[in-house]
C-alpha positions as CSV (number, residue, x, y, z in Angstrom):
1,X,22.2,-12.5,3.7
2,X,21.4,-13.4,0.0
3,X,18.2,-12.7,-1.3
4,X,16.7,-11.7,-4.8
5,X,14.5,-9.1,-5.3
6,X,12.5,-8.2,-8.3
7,X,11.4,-4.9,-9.5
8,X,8.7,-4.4,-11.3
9,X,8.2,-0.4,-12.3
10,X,5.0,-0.7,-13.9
11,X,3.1,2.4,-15.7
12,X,3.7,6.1,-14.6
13,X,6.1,7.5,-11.8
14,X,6.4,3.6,-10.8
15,X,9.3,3.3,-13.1
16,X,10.7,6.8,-11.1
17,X,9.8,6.1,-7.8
18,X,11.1,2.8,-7.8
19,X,14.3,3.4,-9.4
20,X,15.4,5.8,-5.9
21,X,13.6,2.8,-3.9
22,X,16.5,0.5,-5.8
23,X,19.0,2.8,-4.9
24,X,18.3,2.2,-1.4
25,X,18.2,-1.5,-1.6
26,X,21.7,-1.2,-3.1
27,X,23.0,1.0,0.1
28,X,21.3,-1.1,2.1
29,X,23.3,-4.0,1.1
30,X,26.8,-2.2,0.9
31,X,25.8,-0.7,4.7
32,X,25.0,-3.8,6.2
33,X,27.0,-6.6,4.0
34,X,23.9,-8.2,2.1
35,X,24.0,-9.5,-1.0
36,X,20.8,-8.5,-3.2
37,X,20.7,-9.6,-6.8
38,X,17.9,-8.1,-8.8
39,X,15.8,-8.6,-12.1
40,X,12.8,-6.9,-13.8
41,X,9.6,-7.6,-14.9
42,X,6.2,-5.8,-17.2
43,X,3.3,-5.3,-15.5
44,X,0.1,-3.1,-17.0
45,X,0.0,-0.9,-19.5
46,X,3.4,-1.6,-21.0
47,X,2.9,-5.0,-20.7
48,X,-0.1,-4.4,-22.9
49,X,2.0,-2.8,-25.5
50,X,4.7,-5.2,-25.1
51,X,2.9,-8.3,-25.0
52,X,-1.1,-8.4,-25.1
53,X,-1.0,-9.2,-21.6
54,X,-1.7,-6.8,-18.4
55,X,0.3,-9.6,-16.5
56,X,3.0,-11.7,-18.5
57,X,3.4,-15.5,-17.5
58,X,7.5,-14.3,-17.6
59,X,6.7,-11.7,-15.3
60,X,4.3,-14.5,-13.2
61,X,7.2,-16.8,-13.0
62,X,9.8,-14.4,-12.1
63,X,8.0,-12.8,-8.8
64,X,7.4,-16.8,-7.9
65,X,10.9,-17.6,-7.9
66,X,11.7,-14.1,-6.1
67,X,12.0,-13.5,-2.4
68,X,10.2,-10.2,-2.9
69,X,9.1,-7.9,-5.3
70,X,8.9,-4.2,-5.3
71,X,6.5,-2.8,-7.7
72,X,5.4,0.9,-8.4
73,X,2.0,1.3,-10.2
74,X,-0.6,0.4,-13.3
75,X,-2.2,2.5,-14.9
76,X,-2.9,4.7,-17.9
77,X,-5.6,7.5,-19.4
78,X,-6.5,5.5,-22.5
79,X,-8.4,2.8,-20.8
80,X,-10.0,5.4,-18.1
81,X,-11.7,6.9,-21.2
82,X,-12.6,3.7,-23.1
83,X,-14.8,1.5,-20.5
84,X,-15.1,-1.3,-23.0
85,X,-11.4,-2.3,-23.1
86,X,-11.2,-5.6,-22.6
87,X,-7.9,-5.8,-21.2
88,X,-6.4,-3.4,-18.6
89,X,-3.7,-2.2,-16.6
90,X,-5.7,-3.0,-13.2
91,X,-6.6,-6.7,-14.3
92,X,-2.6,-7.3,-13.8
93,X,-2.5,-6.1,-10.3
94,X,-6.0,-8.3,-9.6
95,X,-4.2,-11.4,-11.1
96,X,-1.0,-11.0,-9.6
97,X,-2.6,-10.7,-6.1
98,X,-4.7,-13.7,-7.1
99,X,-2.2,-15.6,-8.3
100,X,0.5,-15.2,-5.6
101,X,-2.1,-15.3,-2.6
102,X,-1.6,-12.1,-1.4
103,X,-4.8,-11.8,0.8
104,X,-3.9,-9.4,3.5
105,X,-2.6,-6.0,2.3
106,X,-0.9,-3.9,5.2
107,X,-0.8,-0.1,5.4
108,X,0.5,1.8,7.7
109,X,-0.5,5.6,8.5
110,X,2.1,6.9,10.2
111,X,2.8,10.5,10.7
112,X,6.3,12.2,10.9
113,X,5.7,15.2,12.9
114,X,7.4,17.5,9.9
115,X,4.9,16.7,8.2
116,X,1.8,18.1,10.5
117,X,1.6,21.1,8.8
118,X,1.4,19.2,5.4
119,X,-2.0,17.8,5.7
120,X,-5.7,19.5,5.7
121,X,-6.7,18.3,9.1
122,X,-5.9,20.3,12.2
123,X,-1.9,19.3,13.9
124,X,-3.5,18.9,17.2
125,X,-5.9,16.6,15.4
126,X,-3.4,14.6,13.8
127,X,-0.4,15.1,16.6
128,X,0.4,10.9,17.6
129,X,-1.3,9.4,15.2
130,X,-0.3,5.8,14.3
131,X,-2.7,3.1,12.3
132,X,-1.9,-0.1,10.9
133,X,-4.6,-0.7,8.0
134,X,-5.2,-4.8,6.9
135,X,-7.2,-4.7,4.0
136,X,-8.6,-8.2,2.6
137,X,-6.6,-8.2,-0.8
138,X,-8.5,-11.0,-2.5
139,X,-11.9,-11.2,-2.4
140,X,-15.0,-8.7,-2.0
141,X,-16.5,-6.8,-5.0
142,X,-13.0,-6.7,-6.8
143,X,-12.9,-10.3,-8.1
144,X,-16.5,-11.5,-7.4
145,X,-18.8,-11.9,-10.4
146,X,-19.5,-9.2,-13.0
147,X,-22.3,-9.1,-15.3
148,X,-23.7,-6.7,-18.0
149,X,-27.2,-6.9,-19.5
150,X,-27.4,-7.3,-23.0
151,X,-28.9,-3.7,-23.6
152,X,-25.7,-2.4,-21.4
153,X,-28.3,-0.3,-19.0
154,X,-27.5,-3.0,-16.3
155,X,-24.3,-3.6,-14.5
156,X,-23.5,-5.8,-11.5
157,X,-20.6,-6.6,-9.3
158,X,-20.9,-9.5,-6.5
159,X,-19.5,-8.9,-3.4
160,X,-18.7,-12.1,-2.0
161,X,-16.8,-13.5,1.0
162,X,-15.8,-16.8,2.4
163,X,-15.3,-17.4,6.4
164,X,-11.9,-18.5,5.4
165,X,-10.4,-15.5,3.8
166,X,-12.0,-13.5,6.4
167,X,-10.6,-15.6,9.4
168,X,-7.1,-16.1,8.0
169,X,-7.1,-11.4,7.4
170,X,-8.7,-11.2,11.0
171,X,-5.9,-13.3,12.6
172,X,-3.3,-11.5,11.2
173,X,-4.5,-8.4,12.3
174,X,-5.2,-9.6,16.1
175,X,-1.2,-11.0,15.9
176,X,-0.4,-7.4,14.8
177,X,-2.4,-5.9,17.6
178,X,-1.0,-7.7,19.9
179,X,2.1,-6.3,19.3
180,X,1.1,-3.1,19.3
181,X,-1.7,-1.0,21.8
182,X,-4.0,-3.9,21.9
183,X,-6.4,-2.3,19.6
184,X,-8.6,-3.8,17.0
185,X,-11.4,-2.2,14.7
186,X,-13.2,-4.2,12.6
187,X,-14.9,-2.1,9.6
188,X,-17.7,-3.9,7.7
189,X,-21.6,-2.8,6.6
190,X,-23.2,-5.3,8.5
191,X,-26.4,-3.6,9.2
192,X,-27.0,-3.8,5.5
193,X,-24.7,-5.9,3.9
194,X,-25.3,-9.8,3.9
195,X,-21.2,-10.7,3.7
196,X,-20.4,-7.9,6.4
197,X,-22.8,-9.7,8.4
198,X,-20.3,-12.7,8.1
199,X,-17.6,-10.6,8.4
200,X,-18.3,-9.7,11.6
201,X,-19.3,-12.7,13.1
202,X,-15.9,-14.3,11.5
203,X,-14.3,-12.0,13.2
204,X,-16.3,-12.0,16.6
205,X,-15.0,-15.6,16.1
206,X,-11.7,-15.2,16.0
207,X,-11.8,-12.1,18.9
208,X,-12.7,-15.1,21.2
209,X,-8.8,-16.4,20.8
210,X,-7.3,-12.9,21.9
211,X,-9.0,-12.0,24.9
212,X,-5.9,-9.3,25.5
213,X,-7.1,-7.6,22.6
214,X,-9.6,-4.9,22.9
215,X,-12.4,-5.4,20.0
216,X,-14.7,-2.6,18.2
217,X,-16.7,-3.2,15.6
218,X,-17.5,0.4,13.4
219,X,-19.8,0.8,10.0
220,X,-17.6,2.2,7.1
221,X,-19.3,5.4,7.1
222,X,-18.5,6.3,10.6
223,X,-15.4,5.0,10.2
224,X,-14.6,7.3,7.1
225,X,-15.9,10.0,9.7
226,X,-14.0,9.0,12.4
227,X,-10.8,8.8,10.7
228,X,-11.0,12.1,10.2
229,X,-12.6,13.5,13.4
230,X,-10.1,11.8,15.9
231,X,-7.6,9.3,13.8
232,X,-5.6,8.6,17.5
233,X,-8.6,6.4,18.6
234,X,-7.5,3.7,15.8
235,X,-4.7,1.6,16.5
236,X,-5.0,-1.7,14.0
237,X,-7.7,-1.4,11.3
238,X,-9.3,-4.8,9.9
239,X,-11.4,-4.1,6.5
240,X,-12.6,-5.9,3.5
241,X,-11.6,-5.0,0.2
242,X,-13.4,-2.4,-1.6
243,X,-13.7,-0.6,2.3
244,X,-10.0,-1.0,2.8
245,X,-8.8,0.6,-0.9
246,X,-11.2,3.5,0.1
247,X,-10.2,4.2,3.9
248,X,-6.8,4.2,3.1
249,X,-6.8,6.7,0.7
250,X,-8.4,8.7,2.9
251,X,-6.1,8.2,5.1
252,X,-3.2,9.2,3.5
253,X,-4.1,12.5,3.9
254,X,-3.6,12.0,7.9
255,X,0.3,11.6,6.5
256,X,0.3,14.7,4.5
257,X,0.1,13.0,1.2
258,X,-0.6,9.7,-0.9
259,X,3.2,9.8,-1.7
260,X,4.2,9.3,2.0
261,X,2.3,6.3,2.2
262,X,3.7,2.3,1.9
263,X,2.0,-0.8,1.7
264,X,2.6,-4.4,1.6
265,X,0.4,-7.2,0.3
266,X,1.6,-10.8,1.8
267,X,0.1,-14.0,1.9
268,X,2.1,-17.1,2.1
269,X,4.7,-17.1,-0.7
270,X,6.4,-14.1,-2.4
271,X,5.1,-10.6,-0.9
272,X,5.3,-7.4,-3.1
273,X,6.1,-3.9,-1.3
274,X,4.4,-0.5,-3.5
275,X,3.6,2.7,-2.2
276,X,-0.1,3.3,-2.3
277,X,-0.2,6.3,-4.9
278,X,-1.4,5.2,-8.5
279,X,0.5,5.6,-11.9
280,X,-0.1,9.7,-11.8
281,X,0.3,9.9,-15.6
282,X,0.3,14.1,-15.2
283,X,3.2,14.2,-13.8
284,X,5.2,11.4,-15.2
285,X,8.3,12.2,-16.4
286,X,8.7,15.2,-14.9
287,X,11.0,14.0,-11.8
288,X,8.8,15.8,-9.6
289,X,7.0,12.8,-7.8
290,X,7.8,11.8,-4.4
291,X,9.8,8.5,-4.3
292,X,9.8,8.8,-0.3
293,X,6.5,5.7,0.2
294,X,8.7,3.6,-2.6
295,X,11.7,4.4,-0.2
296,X,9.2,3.4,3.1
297,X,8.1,0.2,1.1
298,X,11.6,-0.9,0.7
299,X,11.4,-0.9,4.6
300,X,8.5,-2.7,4.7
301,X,10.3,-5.0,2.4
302,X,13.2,-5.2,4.4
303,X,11.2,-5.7,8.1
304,X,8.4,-8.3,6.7
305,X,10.1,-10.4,4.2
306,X,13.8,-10.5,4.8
307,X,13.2,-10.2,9.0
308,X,15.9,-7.2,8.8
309,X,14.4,-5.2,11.7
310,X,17.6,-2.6,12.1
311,X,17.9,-2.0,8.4
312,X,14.3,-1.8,8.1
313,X,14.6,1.1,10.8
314,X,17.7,2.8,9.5
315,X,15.9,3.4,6.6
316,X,13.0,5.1,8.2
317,X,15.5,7.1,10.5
318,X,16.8,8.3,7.1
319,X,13.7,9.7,5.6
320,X,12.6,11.1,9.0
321,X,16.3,12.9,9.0
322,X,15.2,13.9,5.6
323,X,12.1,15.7,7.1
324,X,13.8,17.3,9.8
325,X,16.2,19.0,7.8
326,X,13.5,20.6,5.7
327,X,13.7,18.9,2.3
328,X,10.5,18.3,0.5
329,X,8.7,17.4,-2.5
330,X,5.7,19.6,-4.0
331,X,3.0,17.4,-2.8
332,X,4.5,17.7,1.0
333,X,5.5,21.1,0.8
334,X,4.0,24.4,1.7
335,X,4.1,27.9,0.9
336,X,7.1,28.4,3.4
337,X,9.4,25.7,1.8
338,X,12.1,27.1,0.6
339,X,13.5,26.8,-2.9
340,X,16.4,25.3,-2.1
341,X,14.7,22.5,0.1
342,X,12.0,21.6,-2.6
343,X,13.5,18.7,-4.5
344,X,12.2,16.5,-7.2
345,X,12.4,12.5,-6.9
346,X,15.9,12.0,-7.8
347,X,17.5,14.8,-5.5
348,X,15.2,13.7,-2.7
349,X,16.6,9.8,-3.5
350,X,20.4,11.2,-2.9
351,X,19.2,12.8,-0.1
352,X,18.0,9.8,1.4
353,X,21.5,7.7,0.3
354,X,23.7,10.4,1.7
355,X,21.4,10.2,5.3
356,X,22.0,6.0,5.2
């Protein structure tokens, strides 16, 4: 198989994480005789400095003509401190979702057994856990109107939703359960929110077509609460949004650790595969970040985009070797790691490589 792929490091530990990510593209094609070709591309903050722009038309055209994209993160202190920047990091992720169509971001929480002991909520709690998160990428609060009063002492963000971006998510999600435990949760605010209350009857809507999928219907705040009180009744999560960005990261902790965590945001062109951690500018530069969701997005990448199922699942038998055999990064390790199992993001890369 021939395929392109661009990578697109961003601001932070993107550029780290998604160098070892590369790597295992690279063995990935000498394993299995593909032929990957690759470019790269600015996004964010050092697109800012470069070029004025959070999101480059270059950049824009490249991920169009590519059959994927694996990015790493935006971000940067200077504009978390200055609220009146005009241009950001973040407003190149919004446009690039906007601009490629990328309306259903998937997430899954999935929970290597090594890594029980690495999360805050009990093992016997978390023991089996497996959710598949579909978060509506392009709509909601995020790119609805925003206003300012003259005197500043007023803000507003719209939330707004229209039945087709909520039907076209919902299906998607109902295909996925389908192929899974036949599970579907819809998370909205409908008893106070005007556009959950057509989110759920969208997606009551669309329930009617799967009849072999079991439907629930949660608010957000018991589903924050459930997630955490028994995460093995959720099977596939359906969310708006500003909901979905939120539940997900709370998530993360049923995995251990935002760093274990892989997402992909698909529509119908060019997807793009980033683990769901942020830029982490305090450690950046210090090799100490985990590359390990960059590595899981690459098998998103490799599953969703390229239809590569085994090589998709070699890599994941790879990290999960990884696991076993004790290595770790900081943010996944405990006070019983040993020294010469707690690696930074390069040495867990090679680790990786040498299990492919």
């Amino acid at each position: 198989m021939q395929k392109h792929i661009l990578i697109v490091p961003g601001d932070g530990i993107g550029a780290e994480v998604t160098a070892v990510g590369k790597q295992v593209l690279e063995a990935i094609a000498a394993k299995f005789n593909h032929q990957f070709t690759y470019d790269e591309a600015l996004i964010g903050h050092v697109a800012i400095e470069a070029t004025g722009s959070a999101l480059p038309n270059e950049t824009l055209t490249k991920m169009r003509a590519a059959d994927a994209v694996l990015f790493g993160a935006v971000g940067h202190p200077k504009y978390d401190n200055d609220p009146s920047a005009k241009v950001r990091p973040e407003q190149g992720l919004l446009q690039m979702r906007k601009e490629l169509g990328l309306y259903a971001n998937l997430r899954p929480i999935k929970l290597f057994d090594e890594l029980l002991e690495a999360s805050s909520i009990k093992p016997e709690i978390l023991r089996g856990a497996d959710i598949l998160f579909f978060r509506e990428l392009t709509g909601d609060v995020y790119f609805g109107e925003k206003k300012r009063s003259e005197d500043r002492n007023m803000a507003s963000d719209l939330m707004v939703y229209q039945r087709y971006e909520i039907e076209r998510i919902a299906v998607k999600a109902y295909e996925a359960a389908r192929t899974r435990r036949g599970k579907l949760c819809s998370v909205d605010k409908a008893n106070v929110l005007e556009s959950s209350r057509l989110w759920r009857e969208v997606v009551q809507e669309v329930a009617l077509r799967y009849p072999d999928v079991e439907t629930e219907h949660q608010f957000v705040d018991a589903a924050a609460m459930l997630l955490i009180k028994d995460p093995k009744k959720f099977d596939v999560v359906v969310t708006g949004n500003l909901f979905g960005d939120i539940l997900t990261d709370e998530a993360s902790q049923i995995a251990g650790s935002m760093g274990m965590l892989a997402s992909a945001s698909v529509g119908d062109s060019t997807g793009v595969y980033e683990p769901i951690h942020g830029s982490a500018h305090d450690i950046t530069g210090k090799g100490v970040a985990n590359p390990l969701a960059s590595v899981l997005s690459v098998a998103l990448l490799l599953d969703i985009s390229f239809g590569l199922k085994a090589e998709s699942e070699a890599v994941i038998a790879a990290v999960d070797a990884v696991l076993k055999a004790g290595y770790r990064t900081r943010d996944i390790a405990n006070a019983n790691t040993p020294a010469d199992k707690l690696l930074g993001t390069y040495q867990m890369g090679e680790q990786v490589l040498r299990h492919l």
